[in-house]
N, C-alpha and C positions, 0 to 999 in steps of 0.2 A: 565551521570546520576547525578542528583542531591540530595544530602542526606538532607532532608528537617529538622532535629534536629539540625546539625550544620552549614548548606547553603554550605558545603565542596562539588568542585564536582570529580567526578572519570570517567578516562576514560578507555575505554576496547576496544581493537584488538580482542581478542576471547572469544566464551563465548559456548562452547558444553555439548550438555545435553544427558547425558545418561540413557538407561532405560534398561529393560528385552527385551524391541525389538529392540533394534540396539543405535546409536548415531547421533546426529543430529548438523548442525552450527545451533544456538538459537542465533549468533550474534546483525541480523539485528533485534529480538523484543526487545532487549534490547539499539541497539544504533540505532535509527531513525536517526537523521542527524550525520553521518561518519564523515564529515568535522570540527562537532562541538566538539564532542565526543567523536570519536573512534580515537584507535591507529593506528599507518601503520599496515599490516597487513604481516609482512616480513619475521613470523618464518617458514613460507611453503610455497610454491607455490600452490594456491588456487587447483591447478589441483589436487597435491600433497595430498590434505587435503580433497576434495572429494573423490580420490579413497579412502582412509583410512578409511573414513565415510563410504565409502558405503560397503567396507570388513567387517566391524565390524556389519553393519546393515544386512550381508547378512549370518555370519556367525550365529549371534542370532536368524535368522529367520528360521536360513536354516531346522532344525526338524518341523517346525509350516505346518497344512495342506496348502493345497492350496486356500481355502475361509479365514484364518486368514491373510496371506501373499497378500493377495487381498485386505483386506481389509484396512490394517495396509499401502500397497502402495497407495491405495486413500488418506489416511489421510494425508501422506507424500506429495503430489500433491496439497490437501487442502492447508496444512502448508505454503506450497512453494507457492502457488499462495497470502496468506496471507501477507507471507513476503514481496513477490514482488509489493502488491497495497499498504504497510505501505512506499515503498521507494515511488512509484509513487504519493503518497499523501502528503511527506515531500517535495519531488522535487518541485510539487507544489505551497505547501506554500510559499517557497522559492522562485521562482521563481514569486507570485503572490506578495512578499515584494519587489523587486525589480520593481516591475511598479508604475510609481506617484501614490499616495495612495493609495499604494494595499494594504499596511498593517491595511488601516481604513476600507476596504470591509469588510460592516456586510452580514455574509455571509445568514443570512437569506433574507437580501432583493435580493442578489446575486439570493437565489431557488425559489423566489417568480418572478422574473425576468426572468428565464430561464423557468420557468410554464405558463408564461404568453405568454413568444413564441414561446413554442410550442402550445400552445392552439390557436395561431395566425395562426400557422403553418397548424395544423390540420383544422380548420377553412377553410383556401384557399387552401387546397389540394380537398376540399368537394367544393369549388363555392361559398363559404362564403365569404362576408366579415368581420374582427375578429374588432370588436368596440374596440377604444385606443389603436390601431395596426397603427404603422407609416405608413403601406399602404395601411389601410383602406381611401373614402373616403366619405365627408358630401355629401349626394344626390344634395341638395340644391345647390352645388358647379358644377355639370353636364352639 
């Protein structure tokens, strides 16, 4: 993380957040790229540090009916699927800087580019030919 008053950065191994319903790792919203950022992570074993989480998340819950505990486990799923596309979208980047000019990719030409073939796509799924589609062709050429 970078502390934008004095450009100092700071890195973080864990980062859990607690609340009235249980505790949570909140690591991965805070540290996006691990390699850049983050500490080893060596004071637990990760196994170690989920069951912990989840005793604490179970025993907070444990008086709540069964639609708050319902609901509260969606959220948790949300969370967690949240987390998991902030890695898969840094990996990305990462991995899109590592190609000859990947890190010059404006990425709006990139969606304007991908829109284009699927509409090419959909087009020749239907019998169409898709016009400025590489395998459209000029009649005239027949």
């Amino acid at each position: 993380m970078t502390h934008l008053a004095t450009g100092w950065k700071k890195q973080l191994g864990y980062c859990i957040a607690f609340s009235a319903d249980g505790a949570t790792d909140v690591t991965r919203r805070y540290v996006r790229n691990p390699a850049k950022h983050g500490l080893p992570r060596t004071k637990a074993a990760e196994a170690a540090l989920l069951h912990i989480l989840d005793e604490i998340r179970s025993m907070r819950r444990r008086d709540m009916n069964k639609t708050d505990k319902f609901r509260l486990e969606g959220e948790d799923m949300s969370e967690d699927r949240e987390f998991r596309q902030n890695i898969i979208e840094s990996l990305a980047r990462e991995i899109s800087r590592m190609w000859p000019g990947g890190s010059r990719t404006d990425p709006d030409l990139q969606k304007a580019q991908e829109e284009r073939e699927r509409n090419a796509q959909w087009l020749r799924a239907r019998g169409h030919q898709a016009r400025d589609s590489p395998h459209s062709r000029d009649q005239s050429q027949r």
